[in-house]
C-alpha positions in Angstrom: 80.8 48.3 73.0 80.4 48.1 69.1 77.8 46.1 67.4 79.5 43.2 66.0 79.4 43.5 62.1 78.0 40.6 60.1 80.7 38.7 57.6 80.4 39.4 53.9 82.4 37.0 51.4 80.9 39.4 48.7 77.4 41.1 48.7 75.2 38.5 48.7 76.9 35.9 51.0 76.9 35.7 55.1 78.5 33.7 56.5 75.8 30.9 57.9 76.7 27.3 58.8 74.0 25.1 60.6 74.6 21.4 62.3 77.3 19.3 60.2 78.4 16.1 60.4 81.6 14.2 61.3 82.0 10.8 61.8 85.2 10.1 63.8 87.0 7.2 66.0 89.1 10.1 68.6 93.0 9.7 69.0 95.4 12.2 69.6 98.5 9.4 69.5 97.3 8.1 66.2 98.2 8.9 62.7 96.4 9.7 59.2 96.6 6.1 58.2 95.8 4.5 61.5 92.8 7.1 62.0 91.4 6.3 58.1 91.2 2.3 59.3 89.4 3.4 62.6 86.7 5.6 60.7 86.3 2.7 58.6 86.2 0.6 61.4 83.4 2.7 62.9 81.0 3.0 60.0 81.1 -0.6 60.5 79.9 -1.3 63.7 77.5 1.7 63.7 74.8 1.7 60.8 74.0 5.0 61.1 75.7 8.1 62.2 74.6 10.7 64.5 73.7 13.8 63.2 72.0 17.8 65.3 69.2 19.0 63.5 68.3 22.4 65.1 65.0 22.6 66.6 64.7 26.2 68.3 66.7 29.1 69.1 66.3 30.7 72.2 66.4 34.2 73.8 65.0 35.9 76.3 61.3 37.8 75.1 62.8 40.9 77.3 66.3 40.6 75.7 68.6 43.7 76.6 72.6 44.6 75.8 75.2 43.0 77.8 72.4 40.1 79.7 74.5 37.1 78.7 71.9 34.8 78.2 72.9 31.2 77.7 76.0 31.6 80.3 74.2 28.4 81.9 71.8 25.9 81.0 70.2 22.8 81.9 67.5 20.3 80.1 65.2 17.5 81.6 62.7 16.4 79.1 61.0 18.8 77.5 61.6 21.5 79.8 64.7 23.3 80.0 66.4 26.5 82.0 69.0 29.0 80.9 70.4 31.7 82.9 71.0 35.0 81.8 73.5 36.4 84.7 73.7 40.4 83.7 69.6 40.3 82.9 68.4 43.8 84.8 65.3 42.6 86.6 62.7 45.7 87.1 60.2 45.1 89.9 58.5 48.6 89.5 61.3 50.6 90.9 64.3 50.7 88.4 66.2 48.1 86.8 68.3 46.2 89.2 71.5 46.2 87.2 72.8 42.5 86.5 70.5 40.8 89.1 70.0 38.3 87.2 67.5 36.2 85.6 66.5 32.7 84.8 64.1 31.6 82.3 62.1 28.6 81.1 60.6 27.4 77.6 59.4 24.1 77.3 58.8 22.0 74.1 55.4 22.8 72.4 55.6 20.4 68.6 58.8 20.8 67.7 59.1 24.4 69.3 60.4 25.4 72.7 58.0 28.1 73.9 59.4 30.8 77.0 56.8 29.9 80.1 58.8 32.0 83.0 61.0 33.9 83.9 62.5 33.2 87.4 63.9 36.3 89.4 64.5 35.6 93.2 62.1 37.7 96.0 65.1 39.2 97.3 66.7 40.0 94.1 69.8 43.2 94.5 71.9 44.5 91.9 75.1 42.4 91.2 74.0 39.4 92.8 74.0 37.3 88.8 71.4 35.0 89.8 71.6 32.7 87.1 75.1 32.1 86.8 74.5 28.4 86.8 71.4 26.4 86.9 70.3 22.9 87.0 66.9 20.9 86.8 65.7 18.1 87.5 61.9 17.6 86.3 59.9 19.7 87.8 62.3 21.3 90.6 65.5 23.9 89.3 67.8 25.5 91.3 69.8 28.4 90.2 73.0 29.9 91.8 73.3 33.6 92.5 77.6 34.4 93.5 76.5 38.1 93.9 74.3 37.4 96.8 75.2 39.2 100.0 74.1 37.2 103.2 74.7 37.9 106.7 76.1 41.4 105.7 78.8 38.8 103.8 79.6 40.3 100.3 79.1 38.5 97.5 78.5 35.4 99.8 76.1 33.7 97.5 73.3 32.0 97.5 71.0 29.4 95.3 67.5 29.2 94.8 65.3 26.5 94.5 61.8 26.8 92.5 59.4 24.3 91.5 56.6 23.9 89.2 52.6 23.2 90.2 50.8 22.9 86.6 52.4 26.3 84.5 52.9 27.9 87.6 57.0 28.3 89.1 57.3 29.1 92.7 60.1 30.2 95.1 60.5 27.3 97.5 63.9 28.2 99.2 66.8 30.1 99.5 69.8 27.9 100.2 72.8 30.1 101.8 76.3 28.3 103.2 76.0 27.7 107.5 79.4 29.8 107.6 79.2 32.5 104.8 81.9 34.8 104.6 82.6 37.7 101.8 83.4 36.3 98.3 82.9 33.1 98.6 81.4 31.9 94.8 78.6 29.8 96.4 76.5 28.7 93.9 79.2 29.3 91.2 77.8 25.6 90.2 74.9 23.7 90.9 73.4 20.0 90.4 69.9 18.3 91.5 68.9 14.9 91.7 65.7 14.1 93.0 65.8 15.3 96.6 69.6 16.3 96.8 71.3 19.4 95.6 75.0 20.5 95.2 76.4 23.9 95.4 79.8 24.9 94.6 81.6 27.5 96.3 85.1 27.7 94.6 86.3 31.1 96.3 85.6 29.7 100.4 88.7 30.1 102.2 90.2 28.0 105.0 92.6 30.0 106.4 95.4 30.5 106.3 94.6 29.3 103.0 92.9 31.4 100.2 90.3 30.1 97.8 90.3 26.9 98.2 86.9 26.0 97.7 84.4 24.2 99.3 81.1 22.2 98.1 77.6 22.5 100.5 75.2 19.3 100.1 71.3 19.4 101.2 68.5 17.4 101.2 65.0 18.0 101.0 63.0 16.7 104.1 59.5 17.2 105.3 59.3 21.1 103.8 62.9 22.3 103.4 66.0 21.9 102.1 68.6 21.3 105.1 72.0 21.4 104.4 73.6 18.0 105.6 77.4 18.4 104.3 80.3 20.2 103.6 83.0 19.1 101.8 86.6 20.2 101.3 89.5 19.4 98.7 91.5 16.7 100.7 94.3 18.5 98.8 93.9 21.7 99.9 95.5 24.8 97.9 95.8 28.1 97.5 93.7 28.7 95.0 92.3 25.3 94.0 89.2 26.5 93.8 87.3 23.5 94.8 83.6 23.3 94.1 84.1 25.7 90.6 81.8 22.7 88.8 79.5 19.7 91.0 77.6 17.0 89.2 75.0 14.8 91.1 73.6 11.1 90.2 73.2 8.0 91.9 74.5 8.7 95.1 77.4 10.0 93.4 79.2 13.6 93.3 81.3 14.9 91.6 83.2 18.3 92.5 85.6 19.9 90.4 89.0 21.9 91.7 90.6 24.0 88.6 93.7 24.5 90.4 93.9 21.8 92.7 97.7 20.5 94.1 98.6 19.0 97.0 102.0 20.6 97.2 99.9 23.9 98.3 100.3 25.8 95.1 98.7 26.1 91.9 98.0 23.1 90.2 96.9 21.5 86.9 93.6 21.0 88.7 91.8 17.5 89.9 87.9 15.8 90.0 86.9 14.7 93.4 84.2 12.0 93.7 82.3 11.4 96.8 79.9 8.9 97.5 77.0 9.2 100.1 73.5 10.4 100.9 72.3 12.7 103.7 74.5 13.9 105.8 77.4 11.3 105.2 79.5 11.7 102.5 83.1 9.8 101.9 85.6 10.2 99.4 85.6 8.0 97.2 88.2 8.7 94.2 90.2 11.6 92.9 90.7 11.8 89.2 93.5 13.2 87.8 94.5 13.5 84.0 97.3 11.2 83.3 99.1 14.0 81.1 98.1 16.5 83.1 99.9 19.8 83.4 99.7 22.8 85.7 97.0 25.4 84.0 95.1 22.5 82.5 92.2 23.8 84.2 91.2 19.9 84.5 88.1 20.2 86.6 86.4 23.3 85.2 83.4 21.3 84.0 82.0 18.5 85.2 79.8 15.8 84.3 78.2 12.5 85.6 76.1 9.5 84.3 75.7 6.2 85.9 79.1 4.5 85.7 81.1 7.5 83.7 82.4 10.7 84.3 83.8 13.3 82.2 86.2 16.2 83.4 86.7 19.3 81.2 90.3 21.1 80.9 89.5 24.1 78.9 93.1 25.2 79.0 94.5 21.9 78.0 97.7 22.0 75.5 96.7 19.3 73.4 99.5 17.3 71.4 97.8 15.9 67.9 101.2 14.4 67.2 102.9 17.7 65.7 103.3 19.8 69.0 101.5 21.3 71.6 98.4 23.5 70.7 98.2 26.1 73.0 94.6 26.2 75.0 93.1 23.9 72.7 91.2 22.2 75.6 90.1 18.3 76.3 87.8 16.8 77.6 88.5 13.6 80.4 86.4 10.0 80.2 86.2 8.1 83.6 84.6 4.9 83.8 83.8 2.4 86.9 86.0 -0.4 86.8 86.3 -3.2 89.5 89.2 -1.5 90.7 88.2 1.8 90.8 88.0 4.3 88.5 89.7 4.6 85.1 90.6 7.3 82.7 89.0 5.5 79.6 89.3 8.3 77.0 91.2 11.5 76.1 88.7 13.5 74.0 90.0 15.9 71.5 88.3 17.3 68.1 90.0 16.4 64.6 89.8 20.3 64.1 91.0 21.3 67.3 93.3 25.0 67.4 94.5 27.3 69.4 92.5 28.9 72.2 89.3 26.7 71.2 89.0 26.2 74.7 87.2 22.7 73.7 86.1 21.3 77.7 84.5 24.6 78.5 81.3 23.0 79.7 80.5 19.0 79.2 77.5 16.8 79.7 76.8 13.1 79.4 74.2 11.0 79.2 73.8 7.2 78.8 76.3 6.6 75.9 76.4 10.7 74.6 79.1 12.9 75.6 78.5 16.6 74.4 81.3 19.1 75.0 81.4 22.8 74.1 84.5 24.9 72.8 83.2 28.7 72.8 87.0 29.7 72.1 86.2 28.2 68.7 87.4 30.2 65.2 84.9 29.5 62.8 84.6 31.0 59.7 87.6 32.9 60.4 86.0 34.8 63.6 87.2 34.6 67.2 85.8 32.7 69.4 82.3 32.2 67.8 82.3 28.6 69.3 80.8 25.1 68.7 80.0 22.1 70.3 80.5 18.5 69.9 78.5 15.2 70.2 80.4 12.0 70.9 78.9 8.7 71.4 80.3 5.5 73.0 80.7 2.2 70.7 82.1 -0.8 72.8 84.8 1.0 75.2 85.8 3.5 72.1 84.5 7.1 71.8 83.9 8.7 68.3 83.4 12.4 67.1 79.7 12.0 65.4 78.7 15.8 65.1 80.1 19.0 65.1 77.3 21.6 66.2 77.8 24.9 65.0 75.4 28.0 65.2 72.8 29.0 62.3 75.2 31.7 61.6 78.3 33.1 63.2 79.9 36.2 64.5 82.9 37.0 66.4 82.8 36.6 70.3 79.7 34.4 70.2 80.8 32.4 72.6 78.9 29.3 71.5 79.4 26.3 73.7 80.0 28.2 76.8 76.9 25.7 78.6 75.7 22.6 77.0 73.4 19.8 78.7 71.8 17.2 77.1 68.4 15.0 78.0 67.6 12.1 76.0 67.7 12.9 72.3 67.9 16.6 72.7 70.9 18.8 73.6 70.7 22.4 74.4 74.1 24.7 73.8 74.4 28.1 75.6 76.2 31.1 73.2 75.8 34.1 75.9 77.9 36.7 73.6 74.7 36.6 70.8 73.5 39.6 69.7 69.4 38.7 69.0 67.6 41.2 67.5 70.7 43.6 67.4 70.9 43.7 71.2 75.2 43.4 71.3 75.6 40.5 74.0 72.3 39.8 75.2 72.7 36.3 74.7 70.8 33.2 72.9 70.5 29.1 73.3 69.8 26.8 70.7 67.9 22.9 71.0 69.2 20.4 68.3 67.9 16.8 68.2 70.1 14.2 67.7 69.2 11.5 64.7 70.6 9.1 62.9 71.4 9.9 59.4 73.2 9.2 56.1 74.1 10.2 52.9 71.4 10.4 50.7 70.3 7.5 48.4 71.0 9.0 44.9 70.1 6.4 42.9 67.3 3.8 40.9 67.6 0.2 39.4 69.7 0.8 36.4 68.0 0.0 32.7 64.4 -0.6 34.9 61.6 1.5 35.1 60.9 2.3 38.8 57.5 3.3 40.1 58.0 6.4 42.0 55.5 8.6 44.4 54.2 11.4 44.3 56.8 13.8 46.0 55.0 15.2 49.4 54.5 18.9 49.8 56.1 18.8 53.4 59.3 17.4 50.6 59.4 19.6 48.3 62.9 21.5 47.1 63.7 25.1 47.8 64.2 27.0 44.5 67.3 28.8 44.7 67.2 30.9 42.0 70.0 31.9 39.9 72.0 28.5 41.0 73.5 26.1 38.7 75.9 23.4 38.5 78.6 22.9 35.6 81.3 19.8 35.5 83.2 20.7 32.0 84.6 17.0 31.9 81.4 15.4 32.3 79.0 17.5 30.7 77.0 18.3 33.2 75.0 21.5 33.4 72.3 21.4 35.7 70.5 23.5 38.1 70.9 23.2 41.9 67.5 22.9 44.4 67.8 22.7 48.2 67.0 19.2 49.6 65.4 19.5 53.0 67.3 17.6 56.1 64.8 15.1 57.8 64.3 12.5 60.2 67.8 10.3 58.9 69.4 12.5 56.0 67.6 14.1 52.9 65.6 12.5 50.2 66.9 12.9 47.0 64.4 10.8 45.2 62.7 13.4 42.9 65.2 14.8 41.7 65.4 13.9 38.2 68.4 15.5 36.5 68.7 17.9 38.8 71.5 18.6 41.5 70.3 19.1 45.2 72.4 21.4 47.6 71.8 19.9 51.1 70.4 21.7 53.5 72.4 21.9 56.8 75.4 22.2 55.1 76.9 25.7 54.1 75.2 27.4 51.4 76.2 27.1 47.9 79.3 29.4 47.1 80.0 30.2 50.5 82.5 29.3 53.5 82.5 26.0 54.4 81.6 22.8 53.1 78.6 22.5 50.4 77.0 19.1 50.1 75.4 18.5 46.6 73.9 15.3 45.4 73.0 14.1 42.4 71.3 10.5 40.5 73.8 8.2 39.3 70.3 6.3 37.8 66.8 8.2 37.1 63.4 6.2 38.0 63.1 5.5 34.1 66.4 3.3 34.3 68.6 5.7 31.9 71.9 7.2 33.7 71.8 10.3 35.9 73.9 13.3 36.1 75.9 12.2 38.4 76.9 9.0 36.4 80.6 9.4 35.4 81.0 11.4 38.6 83.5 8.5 39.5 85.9 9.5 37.0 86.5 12.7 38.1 90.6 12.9 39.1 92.7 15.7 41.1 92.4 19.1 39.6 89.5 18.4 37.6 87.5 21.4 37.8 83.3 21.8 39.3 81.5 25.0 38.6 79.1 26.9 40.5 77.1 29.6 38.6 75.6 32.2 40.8 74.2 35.8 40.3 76.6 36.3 37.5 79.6 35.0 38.7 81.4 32.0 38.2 82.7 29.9 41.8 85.7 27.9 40.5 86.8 24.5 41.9 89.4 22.0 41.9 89.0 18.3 42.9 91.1 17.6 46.0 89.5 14.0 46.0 87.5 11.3 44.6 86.9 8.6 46.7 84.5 5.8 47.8 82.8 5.8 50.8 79.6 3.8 53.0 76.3 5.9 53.6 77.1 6.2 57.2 80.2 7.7 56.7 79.1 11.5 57.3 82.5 12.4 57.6 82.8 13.5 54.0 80.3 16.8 55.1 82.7 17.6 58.0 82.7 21.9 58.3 85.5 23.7 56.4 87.0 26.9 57.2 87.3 27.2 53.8 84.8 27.2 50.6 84.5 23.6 49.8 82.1 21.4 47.5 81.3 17.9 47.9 79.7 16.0 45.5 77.4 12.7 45.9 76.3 10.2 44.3 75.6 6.5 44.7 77.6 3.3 43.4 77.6 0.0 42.9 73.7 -1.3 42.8 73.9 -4.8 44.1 70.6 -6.7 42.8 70.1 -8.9 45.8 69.2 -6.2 47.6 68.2 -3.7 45.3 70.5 -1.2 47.3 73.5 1.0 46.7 76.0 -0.3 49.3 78.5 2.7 48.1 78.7 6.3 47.6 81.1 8.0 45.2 82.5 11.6 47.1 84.1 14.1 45.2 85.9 16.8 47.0 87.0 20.5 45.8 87.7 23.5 47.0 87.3 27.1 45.5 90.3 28.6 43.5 88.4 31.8 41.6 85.6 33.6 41.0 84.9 35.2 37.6 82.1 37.2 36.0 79.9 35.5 33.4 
């Protein structure tokens, strides 16, 4: 296998995107009109959006070629697990060629520092211990499908380890009561509190092939005793029950890709049981309402007091011009008095082909985080991204698009998400940290509320203003400026750091501030620069006339010698919540800030003026 090559747009720019923004109601049956009224609708009834600012990336200290680091991971607090299933453990002898490995980091500041690395006592080569994990506080269990037990091939197994102070311990070794060869158990795991899950979506019951089973134990006295097993009451050939499980409340959930009760391949189904020990009863299956064989509805699960959401990575989603083939969705259940509901079909405003959006999913409280690791971005295959959706009334809307700090081909970014309070973690397994080709990295984002920036004094008043703060200052970019022919402007651009709800803008004076978190002046995607539509001393600021601006005007970017041509797509008004407007691009696109409307009683711009362009040349100076 090849290195993967960076992207060059010319030789100074890579490509390199970090967390955007974009504020959406979700419909895939309405239309450009309808969907304008509901984004309006939801910068109404939420003040501020919801943006990922990224807070560590994460790779294994022993990193090596081919581990896949970040094909699973899992988050309580500030502790979190990912799984690196190809990592080559070495006990002294040799390398133990895709053993497996699982690893730890927990927060330290705003950090996440590695404190273990977890390889079973018993590890053999193949057995990809850390295939899935799952935590809960101070207790993770990680499956291993590669285990051989009881002479059974690739029987599998899962391991249990918990934490006394810094120190992680090997507590059990969970292993099906009737193992047989290629079974998948612990192809997916969940914990909560005393009870774990393991899937085992390749356990046959004959004459029937692969149709899955789920194993449930419970920790009593000083063990972990398997109290249940549970089978598809559809069984299939191939439904592959137990390929995801999700634990909470009493409540599990087991996914079956191919699930069908005519026998046969199937679009797939969500089984939920409810129990505790060893007595478990159906309770539900959940089935998409448009759902259609190959779906894959079931491949990722997810469950969180009252709702439940079912990934269908294969999904042909219909935006209202055709089928997209293998765009993916992503399934909201809730609780209802009658049972449960399909609430929500979940579907990206960008989704394409093969984005394979429903990959992995997570939820918590009123946060929904899906990944899509079959994601073009940039113009390269299957780098991946993720998305953050939160819940307002009964209706679901598209707050932030998570993409990695920069992006190659084959990433495979969203292939495991999981989420814990404030923070989300997103597994990209097909990284290539420190040049090792597919060893495999993780990335932590907090979640905050932001908005655009404020961009604007008291007109024709003088306004005391601070001393601007060290920890604010702006980022010199060097040979960056800003031209706007119409307008006069000509004015040099400084990056404006992203903090705790957006960026402050206040000291910047005549100048024109590149946000950071956006893409990078000049290159792919979409550029945020703001600007003062009134200085501190009361007199108007650049960005004063920027209202007039009209279709095809033109906005210039001067940098290292060239010229970055732009044409204005659009001028419109919009509220500071509405983050929409810094959406990513596949494209190279500005968008240009500025505040509006000062209303004296409050001494606040209720408005922001957006203008939108997109590159059409670049000359030399």
């Amino acid at each position: 296998m090849q290195p993967k090559a960076c992207v060059f747009i010319n030789p100074l720019k890579r490509i390199f995107f970090v967390s955007v923004i974009a504020g959406f109601i979700l419909s895939i049956s309405i239309g450009p009109v309808q969907a304008a009224r509901n984004q309006s609708l939801a910068a109404a009834i939420n003040p501020l959006g919801l943006g990922a600012v990224q807070q560590s990336r994460l790779f294994a200290a022993d990193a090596e070629a081919l581990d896949e680091f970040g094909w699973s991971v899992a988050i309580s607090g500030n502790t979190a697990i990912v799984g690196a299933r190809n990592e080559d453990p070495d006990y002294g002898g040799g390398p133990l060629a895709s053993a497996g490995a699982a690893y730890i980091f927990v927060r330290s500041g705003a950090a996440w520092i590695q404190e273990a690395k977890l390889v079973p006592k018993d590890a053999q080569p193949g057995d990809t211990f850390g295939v899935s994990v799952a935590i809960d506080g101070n207790t993770v269990v990680i499956g291993a499908t590669g285990s051989d037990v009881d002479d059974e091939d690739n029987a599998g197994a899962a391991y249990v380890f918990v934490r006394q102070g810094i120190t992680w311990t090997q507590k059990a070794k969970l292993v099906a009561s009737d193992p047989s060869k290629d079974d998948g158990f612990g192809v997916s795991v969940a914990i909560d509190g005393m009870t774990v899950a393991v899937g085992a979506d390749g356990k046959d019951q004959l004459p029937l092939f692969d149709t899955g089973a789920a194993y449930v134990f419970l920790f009593r006295g000083n063990s972990w005793d398997q109290k249940a097993k549970l089978i598809s009451p559809d069984l299939s050939i191939g439904g592959y029950f137990g390929s995801s499980v999700a634990l909470s409340g009493g409540r599990l959930v087991v996914g079956a890709t191919e699930a069908n009760p005519t026998g046969q391949r199937g679009p797939g189904a969500a089984y939920v049981f409810k129990g505790r020990g060893n007595s478990w009863q159906l309770e539900t299956k959940l089935a998409a309402q448009d759902g259609r064989n190959g779906d894959f509805f079931g491949h990722a699960v997810a469950i969180s007091n009252s709702t439940i959401v079912v990934g269908a990575l294969f999904k042909d989603a219909d935006l209202g011009f055709g089928r997209i083939t293998n765009t993916g969705a992503a399934y909201v259940f809730e609780s209802e008095s009658e049972g449960w509901k399909q609430q929500s079909l979940l579907v990206p405003r960008d989704a394409g082909a093969f984005d394979q959006f429903g990959q992995s999913v997570a939820v918590e409280a009123n946060k929904i985080v899906v990944g899509s690791d079959g994601k073009t971005t940039g113009g390269y295959l299957e780098a991946g991204a993720a998305y953050v959706f939160v819940r307002q009334a009964k209706e679901w809307s598209q707050q932030t698009k998570v993409i990695a700090d920069y992006v190659y081909k084959g990433d495979s970014f969203g292939q495991s998400v999981a989420i814990s309070g404030d923070k989300v973690i997103v597994g990209a397994n097909g990284r290539d940290p420190n040049s090792q080709v597919q060893a495999g990295e993780a990335f932590v984002y907090q979640l905050v509320p932001m908005q655009l920036p404020e961009t604007g004094f008291a007109p024709g008043k003088l306004t005391s203003l601070a001393i601007q703060p060290p920890a604010k200052a702006y980022a010199d970019l060097g040979e960056l400026w800003l031209e706007i022919p119409s307008l006069g402007v000509k004015t040099t651009i400084v990056g404006v750091q992203q903090g705790g709800s957006g960026w402050d803008t206040s000291w910047l004076w005549d100048q024109a501030g590149y946000l950071e978190g956006t893409a990078f002046p000049t290159w792919e995607g979409n550029t945020g620069i703001a600007g003062h539509v009134f200085l501190p001393n009361g007199e108007p600021g650049p960005f004063a006339a920027l209202q007039r601006m009209r279709f095809g005007g033109q906005v210039i970017i001067h940098a290292w010698g060239q010229k970055y041509l732009y044409e204005v797509r659009d001028v419109s008004r919009v509220r500071p919540e509405d983050l929409s407007v810094l959406a990513h691009e596949t494209h190279d696109w500005v968008t240009l800030i500025t505040c509006l409307d000062f209303d004296q009683s409050t001494g606040k711009f209720p408005w922001r003026t957006v203008v939108r362009a997109v590159l059409v040349g670049v000359e030399e100076e």
